[in-house]
C-alpha positions in Angstrom: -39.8 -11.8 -70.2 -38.7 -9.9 -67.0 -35.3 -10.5 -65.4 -36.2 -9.3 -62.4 -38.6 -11.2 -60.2 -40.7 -9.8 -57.1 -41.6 -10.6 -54.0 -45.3 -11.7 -54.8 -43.7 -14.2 -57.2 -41.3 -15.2 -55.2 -44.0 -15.6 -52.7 -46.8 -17.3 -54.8 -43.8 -19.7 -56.0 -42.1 -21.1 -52.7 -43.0 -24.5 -53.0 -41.6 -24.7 -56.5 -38.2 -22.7 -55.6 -37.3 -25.0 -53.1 -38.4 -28.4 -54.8 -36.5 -27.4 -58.0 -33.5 -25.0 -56.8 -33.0 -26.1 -53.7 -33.5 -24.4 -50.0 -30.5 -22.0 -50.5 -31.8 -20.7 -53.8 -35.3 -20.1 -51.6 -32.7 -18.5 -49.0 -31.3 -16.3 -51.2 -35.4 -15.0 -53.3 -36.4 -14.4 -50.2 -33.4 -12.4 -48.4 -33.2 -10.5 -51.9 -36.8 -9.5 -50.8 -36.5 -8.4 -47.7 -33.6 -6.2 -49.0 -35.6 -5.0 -51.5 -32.5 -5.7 -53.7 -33.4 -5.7 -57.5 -31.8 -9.6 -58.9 -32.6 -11.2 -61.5 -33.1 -15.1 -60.7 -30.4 -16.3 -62.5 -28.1 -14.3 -60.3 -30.3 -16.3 -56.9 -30.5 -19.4 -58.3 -26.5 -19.7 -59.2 -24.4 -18.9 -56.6 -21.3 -17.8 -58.0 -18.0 -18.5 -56.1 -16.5 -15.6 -54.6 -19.5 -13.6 -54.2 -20.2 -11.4 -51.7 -23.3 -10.3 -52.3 
């Protein structure tokens, strides 16, 4: 398993992001994209409180 997902996943997978985690997780895959930040999608689909990233 990879811990790190990419933006063709995240891309191929929308529809699915948002119907099971919710618009902000989908906010969050796709801004991680287009930073070209490396996340695993644990770390986008939880946000945790106090985080600044």
């Amino acid at each position: 398993m990879r811990g790190v997902i990419t933006g063709r996943e995240v891309m191929s997978n929308l529809w699915l992001v948002w119907r099971e985690f919710g618009f902000g997780c989908l906010c969050r895959c796709l801004w991680a994209c287009v930073l070209d930040r490396r996340a695993t999608f644990l770390e986008l689909a939880i946000k945790i409180a106090g985080s600044e990233s």
